[in-house]
PABANU-522771 format. One record per atom (N, C-alpha, C, O, CB): z, y, x; residue in one letter; atom name; residue number from 1. Coordinates in steps of 0.02 Angstrom, whole numbers, plus 50000, padded with zeros to 5 digits. Atoms other than C-alpha are relative to their C-alpha. Glycine has a CB too. Layout:
+-------+-------+-------+-----+------+-----+
!     Z !     Y !     X ! res ! atom !   n !
+-------+-------+-------+-----+------+-----+
!     Z !     Y !     X !   A !   CA ! NUM !
...
+-------+-------+-------+-----+------+-----+
This chain:
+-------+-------+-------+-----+------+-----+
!     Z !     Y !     X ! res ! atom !   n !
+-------+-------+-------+-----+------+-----+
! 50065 ! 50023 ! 49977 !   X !    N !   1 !
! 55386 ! 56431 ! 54345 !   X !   CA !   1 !
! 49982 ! 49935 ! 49964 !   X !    C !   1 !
! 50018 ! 49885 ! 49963 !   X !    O !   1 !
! 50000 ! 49991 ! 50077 !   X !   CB !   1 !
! 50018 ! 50068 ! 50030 !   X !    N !   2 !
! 55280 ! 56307 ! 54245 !   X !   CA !   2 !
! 49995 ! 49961 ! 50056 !   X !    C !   2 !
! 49979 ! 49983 ! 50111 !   X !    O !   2 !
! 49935 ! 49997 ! 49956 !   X !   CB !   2 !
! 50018 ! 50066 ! 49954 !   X !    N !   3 !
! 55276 ! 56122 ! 54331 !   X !   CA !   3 !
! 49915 ! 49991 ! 50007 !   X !    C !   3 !
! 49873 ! 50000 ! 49962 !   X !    O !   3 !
! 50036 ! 49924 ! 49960 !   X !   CB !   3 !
! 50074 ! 50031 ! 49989 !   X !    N !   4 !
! 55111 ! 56071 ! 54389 !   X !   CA !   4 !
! 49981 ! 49920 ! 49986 !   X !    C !   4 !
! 50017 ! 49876 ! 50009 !   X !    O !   4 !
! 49983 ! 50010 ! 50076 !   X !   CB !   4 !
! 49998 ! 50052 ! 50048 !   X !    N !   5 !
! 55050 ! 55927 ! 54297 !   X !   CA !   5 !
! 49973 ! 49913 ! 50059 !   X !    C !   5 !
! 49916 ! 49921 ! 50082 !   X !    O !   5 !
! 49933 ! 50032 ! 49923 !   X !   CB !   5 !
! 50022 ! 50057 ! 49975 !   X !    N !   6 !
! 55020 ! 55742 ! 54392 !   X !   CA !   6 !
! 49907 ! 49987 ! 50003 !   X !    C !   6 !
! 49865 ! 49979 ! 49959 !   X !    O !   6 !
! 50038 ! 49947 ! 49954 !   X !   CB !   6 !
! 50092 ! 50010 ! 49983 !   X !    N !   7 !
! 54833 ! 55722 ! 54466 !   X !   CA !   7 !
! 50004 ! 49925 ! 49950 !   X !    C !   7 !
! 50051 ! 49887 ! 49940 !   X !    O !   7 !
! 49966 ! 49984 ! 50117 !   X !   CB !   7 !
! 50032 ! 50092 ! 50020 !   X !    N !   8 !
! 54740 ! 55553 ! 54374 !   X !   CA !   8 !
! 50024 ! 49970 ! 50057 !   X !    C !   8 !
! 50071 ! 49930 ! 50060 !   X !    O !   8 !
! 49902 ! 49979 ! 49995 !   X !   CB !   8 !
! 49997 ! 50056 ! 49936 !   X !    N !   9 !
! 54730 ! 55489 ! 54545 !   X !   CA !   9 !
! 50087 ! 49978 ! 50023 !   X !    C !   9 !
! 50105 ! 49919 ! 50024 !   X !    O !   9 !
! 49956 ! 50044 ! 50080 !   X !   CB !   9 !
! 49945 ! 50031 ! 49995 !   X !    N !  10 !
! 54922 ! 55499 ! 54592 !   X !   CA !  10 !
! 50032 ! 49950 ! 49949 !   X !    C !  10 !
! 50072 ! 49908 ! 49970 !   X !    O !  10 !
! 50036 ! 50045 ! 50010 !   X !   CB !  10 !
! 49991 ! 50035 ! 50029 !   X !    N !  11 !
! 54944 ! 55417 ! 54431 !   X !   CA !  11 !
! 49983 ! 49925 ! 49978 !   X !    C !  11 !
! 50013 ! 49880 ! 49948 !   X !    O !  11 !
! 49997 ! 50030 ! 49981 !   X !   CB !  11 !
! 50001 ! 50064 ! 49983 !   X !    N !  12 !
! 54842 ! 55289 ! 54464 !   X !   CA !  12 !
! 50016 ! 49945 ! 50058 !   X !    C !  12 !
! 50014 ! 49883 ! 50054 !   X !    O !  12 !
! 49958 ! 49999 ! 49991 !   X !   CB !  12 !
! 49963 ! 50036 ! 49942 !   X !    N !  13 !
! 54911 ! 55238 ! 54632 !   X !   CA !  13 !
! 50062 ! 49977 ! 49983 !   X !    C !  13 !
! 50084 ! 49923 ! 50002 !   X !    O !  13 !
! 50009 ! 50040 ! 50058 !   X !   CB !  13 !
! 49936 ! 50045 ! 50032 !   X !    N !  14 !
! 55071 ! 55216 ! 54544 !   X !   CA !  14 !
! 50000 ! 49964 ! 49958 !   X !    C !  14 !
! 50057 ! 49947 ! 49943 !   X !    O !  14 !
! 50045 ! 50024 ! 49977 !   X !   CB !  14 !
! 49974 ! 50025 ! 50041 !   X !    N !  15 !
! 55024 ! 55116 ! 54409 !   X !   CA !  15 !
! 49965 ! 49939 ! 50046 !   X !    C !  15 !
! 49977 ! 49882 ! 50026 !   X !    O !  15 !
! 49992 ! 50021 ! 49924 !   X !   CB !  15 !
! 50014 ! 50066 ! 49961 !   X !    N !  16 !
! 54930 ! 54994 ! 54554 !   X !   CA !  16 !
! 50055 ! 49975 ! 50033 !   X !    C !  16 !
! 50061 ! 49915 ! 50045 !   X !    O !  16 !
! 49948 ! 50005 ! 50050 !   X !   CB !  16 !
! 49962 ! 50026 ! 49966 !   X !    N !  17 !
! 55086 ! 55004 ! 54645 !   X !   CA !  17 !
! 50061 ! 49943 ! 49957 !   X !    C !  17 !
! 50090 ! 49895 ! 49984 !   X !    O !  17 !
! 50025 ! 50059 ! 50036 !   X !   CB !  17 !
! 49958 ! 50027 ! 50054 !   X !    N !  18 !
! 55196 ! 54941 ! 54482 !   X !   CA !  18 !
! 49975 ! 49921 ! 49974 !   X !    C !  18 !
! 50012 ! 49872 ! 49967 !   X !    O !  18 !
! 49997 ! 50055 ! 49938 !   X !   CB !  18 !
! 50035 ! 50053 ! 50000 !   X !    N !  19 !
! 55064 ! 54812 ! 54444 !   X !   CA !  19 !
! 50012 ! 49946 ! 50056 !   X !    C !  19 !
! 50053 ! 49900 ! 50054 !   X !    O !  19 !
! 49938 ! 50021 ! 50001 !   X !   CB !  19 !
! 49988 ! 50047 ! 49934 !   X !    N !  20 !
! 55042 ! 54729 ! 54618 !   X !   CA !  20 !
! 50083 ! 49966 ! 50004 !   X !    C !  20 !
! 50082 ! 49907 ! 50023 !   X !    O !  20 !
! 49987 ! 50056 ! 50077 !   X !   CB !  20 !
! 49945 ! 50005 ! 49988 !   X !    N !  21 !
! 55246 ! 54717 ! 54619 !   X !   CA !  21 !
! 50021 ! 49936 ! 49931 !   X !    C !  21 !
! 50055 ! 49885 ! 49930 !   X !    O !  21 !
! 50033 ! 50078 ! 50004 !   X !   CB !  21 !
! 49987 ! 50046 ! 50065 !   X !    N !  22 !
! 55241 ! 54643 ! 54437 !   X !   CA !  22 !
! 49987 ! 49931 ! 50026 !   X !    C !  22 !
! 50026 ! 49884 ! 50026 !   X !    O !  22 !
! 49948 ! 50016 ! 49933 !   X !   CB !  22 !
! 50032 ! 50059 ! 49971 !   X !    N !  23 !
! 55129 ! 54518 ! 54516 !   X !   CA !  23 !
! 50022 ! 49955 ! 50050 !   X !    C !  23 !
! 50024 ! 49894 ! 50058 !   X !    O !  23 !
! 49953 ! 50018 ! 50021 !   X !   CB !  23 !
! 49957 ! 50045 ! 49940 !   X !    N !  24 !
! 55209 ! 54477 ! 54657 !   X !   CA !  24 !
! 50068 ! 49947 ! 49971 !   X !    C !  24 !
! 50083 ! 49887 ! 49977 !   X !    O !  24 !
! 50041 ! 50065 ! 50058 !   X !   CB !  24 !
! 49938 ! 50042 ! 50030 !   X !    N !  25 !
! 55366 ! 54436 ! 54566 !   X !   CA !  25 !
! 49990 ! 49954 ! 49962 !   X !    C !  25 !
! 50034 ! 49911 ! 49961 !   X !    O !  25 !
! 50042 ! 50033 ! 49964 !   X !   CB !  25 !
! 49992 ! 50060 ! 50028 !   X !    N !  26 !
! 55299 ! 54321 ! 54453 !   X !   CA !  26 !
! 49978 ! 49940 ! 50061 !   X !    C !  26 !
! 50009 ! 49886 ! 50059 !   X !    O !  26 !
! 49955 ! 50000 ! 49932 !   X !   CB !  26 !
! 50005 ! 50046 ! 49971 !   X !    N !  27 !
! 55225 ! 54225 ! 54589 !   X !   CA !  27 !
! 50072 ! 49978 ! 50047 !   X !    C !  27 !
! 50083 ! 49917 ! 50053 !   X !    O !  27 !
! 49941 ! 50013 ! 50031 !   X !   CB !  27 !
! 49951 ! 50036 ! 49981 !   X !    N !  28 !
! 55395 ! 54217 ! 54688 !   X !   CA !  28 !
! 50046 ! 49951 ! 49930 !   X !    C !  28 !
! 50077 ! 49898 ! 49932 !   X !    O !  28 !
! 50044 ! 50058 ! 50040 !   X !   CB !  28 !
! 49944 ! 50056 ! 50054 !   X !    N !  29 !
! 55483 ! 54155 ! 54513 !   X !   CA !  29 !
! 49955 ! 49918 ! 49991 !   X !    C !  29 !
! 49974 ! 49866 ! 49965 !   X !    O !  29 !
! 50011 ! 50047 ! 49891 !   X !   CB !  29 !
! 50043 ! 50085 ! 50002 !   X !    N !  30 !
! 55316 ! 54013 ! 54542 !   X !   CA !  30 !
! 49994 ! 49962 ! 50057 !   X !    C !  30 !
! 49960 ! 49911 ! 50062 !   X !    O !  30 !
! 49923 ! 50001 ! 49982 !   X !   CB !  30 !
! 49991 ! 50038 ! 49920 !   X !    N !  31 !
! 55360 ! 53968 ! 54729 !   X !   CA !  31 !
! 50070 ! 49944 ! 50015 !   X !    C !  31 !
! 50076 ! 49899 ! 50056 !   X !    O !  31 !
! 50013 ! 50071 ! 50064 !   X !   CB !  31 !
! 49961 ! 50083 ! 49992 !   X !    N !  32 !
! 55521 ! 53858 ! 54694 !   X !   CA !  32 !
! 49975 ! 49935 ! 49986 !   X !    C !  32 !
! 50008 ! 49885 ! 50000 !   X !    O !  32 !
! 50054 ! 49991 ! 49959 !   X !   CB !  32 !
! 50018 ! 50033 ! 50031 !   X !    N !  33 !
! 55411 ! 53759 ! 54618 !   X !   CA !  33 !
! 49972 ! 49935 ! 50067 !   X !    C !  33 !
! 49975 ! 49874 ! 50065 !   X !    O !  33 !
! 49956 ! 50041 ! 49948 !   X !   CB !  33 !
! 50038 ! 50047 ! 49942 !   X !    N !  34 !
! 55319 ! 53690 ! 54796 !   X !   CA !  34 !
! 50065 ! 50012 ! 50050 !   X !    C !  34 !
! 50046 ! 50042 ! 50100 !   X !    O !  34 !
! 49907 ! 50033 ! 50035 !   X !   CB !  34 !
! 49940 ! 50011 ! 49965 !   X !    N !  35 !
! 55508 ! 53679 ! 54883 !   X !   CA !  35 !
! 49986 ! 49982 ! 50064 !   X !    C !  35 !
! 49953 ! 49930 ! 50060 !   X !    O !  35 !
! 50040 ! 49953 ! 49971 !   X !   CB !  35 !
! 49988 ! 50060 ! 49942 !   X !    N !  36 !
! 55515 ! 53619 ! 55072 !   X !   CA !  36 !
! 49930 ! 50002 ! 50026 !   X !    C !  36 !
! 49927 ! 49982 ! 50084 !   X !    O !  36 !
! 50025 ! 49915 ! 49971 !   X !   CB !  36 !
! 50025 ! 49997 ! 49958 !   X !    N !  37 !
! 55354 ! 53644 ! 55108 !   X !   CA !  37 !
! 49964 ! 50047 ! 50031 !   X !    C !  37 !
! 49952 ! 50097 ! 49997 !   X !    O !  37 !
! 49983 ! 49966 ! 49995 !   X !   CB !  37 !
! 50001 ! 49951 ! 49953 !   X !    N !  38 !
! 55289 ! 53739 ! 55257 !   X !   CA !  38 !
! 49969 ! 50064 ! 49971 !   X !    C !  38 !
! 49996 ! 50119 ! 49967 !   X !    O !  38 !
! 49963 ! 49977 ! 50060 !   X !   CB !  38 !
! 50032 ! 49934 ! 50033 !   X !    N !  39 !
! 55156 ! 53849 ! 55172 !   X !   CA !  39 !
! 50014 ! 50040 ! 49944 !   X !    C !  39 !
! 49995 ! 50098 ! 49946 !   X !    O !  39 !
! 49947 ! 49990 ! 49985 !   X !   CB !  39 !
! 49957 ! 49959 ! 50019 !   X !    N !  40 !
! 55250 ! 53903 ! 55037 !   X !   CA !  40 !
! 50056 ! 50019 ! 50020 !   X !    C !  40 !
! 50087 ! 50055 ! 49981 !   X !    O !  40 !
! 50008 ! 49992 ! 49961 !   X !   CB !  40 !
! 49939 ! 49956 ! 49972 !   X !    N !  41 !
! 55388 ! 53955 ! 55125 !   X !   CA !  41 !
! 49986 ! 50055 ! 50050 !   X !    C !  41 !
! 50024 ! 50100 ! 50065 !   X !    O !  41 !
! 50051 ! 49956 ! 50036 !   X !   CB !  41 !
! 50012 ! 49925 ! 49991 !   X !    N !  42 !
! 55277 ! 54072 ! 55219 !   X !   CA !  42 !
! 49968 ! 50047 ! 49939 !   X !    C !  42 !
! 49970 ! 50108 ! 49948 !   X !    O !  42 !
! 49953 ! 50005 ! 50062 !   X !   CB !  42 !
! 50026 ! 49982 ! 50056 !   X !    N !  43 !
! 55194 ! 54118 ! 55053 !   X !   CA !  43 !
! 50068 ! 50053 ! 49956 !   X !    C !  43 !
! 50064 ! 50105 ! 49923 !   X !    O !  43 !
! 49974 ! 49923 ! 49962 !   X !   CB !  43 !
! 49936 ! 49964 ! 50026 !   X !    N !  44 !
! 55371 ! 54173 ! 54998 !   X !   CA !  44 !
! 49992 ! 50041 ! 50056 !   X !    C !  44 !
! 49966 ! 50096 ! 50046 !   X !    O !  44 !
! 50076 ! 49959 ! 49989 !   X !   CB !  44 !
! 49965 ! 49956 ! 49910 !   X !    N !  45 !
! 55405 ! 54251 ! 55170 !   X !   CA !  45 !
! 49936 ! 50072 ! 49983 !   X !    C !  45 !
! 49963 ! 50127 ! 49974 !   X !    O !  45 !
! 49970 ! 49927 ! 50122 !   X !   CB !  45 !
! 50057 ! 49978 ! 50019 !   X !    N !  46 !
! 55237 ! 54345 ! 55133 !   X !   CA !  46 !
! 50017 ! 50052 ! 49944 !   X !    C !  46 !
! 50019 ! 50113 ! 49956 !   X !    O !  46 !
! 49956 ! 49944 ! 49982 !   X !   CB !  46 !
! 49997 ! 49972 ! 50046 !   X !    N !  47 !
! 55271 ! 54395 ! 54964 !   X !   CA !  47 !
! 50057 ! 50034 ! 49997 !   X !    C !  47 !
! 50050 ! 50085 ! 49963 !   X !    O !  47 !
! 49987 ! 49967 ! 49958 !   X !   CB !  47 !
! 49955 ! 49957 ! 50023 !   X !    N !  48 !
! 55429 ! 54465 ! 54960 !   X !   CA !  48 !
! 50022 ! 50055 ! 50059 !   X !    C !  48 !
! 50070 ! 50093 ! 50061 !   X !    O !  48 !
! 50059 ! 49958 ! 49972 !   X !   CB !  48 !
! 49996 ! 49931 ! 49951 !   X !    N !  49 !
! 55392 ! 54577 ! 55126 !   X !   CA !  49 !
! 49951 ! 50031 ! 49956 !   X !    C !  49 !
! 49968 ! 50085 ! 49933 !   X !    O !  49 !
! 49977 ! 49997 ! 50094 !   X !   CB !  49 !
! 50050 ! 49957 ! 50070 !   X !    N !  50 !
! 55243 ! 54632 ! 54998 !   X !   CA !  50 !
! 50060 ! 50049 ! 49955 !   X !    C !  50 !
! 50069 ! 50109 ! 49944 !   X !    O !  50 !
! 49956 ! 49924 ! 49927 !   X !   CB !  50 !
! 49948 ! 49971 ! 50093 !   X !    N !  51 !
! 55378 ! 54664 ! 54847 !   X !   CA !  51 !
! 50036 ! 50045 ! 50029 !   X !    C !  51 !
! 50048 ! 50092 ! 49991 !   X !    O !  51 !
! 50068 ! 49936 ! 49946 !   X !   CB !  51 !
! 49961 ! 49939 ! 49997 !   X !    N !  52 !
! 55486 ! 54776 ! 54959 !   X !   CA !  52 !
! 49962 ! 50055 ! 50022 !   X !    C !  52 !
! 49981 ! 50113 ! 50012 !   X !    O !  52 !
! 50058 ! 49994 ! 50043 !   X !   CB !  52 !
! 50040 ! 49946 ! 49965 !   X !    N !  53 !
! 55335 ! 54868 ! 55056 !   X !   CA !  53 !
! 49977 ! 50023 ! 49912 !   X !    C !  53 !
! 49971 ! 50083 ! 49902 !   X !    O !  53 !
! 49926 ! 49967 ! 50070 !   X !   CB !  53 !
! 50015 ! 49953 ! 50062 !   X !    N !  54 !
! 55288 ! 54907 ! 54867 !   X !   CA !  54 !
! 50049 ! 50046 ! 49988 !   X !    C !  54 !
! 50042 ! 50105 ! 50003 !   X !    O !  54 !
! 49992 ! 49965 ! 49937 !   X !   CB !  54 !
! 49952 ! 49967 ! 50004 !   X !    N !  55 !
! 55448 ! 54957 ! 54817 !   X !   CA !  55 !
! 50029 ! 50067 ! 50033 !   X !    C !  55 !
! 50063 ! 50114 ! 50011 !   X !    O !  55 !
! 50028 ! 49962 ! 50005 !   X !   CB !  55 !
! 50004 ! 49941 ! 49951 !   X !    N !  56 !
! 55452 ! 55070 ! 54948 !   X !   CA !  56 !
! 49963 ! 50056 ! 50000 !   X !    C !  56 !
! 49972 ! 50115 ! 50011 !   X !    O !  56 !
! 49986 ! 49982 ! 50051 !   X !   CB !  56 !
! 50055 ! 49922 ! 49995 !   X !    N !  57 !
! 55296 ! 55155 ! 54931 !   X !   CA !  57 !
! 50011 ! 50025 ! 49917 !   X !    C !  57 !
! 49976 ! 50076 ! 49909 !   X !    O !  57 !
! 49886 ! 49977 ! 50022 !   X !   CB !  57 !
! 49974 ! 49981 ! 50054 !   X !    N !  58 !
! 55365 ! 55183 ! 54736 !   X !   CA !  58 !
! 50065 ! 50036 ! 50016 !   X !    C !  58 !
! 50085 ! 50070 ! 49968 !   X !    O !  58 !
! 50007 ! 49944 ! 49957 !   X !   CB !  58 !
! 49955 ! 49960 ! 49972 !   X !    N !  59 !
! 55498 ! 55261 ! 54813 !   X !   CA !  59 !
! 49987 ! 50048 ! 50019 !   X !    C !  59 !
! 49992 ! 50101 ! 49988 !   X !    O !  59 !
! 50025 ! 49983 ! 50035 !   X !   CB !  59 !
! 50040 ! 49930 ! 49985 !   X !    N !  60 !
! 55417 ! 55371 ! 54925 !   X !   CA !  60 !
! 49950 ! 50042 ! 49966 !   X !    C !  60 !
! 49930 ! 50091 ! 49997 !   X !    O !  60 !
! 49968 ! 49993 ! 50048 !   X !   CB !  60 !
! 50036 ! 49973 ! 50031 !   X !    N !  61 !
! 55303 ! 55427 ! 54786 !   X !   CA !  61 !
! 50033 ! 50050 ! 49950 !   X !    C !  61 !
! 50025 ! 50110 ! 49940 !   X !    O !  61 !
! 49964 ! 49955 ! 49979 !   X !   CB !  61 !
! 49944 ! 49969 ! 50045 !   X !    N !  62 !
! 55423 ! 55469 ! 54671 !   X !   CA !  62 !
! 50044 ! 50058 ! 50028 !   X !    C !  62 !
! 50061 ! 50107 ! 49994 !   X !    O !  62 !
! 50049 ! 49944 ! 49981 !   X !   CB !  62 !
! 49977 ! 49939 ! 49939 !   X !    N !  63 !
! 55507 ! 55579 ! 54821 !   X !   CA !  63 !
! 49952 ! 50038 ! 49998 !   X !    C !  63 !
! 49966 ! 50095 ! 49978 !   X !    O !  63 !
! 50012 ! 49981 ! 50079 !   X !   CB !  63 !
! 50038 ! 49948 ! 49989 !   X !    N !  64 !
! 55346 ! 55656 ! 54851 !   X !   CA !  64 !
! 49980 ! 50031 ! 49934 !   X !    C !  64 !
! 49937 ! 50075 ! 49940 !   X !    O !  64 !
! 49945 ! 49980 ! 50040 !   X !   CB !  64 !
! 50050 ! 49985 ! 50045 !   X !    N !  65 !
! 55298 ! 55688 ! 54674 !   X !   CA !  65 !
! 50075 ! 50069 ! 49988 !   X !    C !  65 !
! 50062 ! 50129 ! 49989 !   X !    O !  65 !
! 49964 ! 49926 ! 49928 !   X !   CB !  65 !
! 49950 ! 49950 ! 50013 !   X !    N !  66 !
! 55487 ! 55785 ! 54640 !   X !   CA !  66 !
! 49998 ! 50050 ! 50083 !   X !    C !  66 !
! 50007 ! 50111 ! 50078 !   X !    O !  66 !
! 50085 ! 49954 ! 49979 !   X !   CB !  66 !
! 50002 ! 49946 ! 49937 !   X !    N !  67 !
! 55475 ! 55868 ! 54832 !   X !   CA !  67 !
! 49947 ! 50058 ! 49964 !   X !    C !  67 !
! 49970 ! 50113 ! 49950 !   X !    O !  67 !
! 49964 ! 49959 ! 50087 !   X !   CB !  67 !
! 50051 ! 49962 ! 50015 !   X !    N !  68 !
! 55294 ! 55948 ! 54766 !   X !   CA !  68 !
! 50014 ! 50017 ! 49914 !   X !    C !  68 !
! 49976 ! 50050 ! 49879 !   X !    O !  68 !
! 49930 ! 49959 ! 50023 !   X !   CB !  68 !
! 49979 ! 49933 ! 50058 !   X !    N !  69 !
! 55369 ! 56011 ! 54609 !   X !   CA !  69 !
! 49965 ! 49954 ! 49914 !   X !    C !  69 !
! 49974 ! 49966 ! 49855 !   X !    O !  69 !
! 49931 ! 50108 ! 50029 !   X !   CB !  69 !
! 50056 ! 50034 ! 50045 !   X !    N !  70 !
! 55253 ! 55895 ! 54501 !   X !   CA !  70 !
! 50010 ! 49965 ! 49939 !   X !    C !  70 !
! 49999 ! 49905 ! 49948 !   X !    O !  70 !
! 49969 ! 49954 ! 50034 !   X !   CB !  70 !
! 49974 ! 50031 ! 50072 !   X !    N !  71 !
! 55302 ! 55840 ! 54318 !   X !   CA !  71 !
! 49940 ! 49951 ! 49973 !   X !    C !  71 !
! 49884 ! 49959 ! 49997 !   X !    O !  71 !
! 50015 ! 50067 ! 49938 !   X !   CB !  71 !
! 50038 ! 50030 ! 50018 !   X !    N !  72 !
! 55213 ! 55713 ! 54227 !   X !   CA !  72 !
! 49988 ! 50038 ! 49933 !   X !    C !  72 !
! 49944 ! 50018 ! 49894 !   X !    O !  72 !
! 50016 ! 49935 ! 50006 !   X !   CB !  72 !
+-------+-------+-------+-----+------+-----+
């Protein structure tokens, strides 16, 4: 059985989800920078529940795209 080929659209939800994550990470490698105080340390706290809820939904995509048979 041929694979069925990746919609545009799933492909573009994953390359927002890869992006956003890129993003995130550079801003945690730019949050030691304001040390000690309060609002960046929820700004971190913030961002890196972001970076795993991405990670996650890149996960579950990647599950759903091999569950539904779907090749790029």
């Amino acid at each position: 059985m041929e694979g069925i080929y990746t919609p545009q659209s799933f492909e573009d939800v994953k390359e927002l989800i890869v992006s956003s994550r890129v993003e995130l990470n550079a801003i945690l490698d730019d949050l030691p920078n304001c040390d000690g105080q309060t609002d960046c340390d929820n700004a971190k706290t913030h961002t890196e529940n972001l970076t795993n809820y991405l990670v996650t939904m890149e996960h579950l995509y990647e599950a759903k795209i091999n569950d539904l048979g779907i090749t790029s």
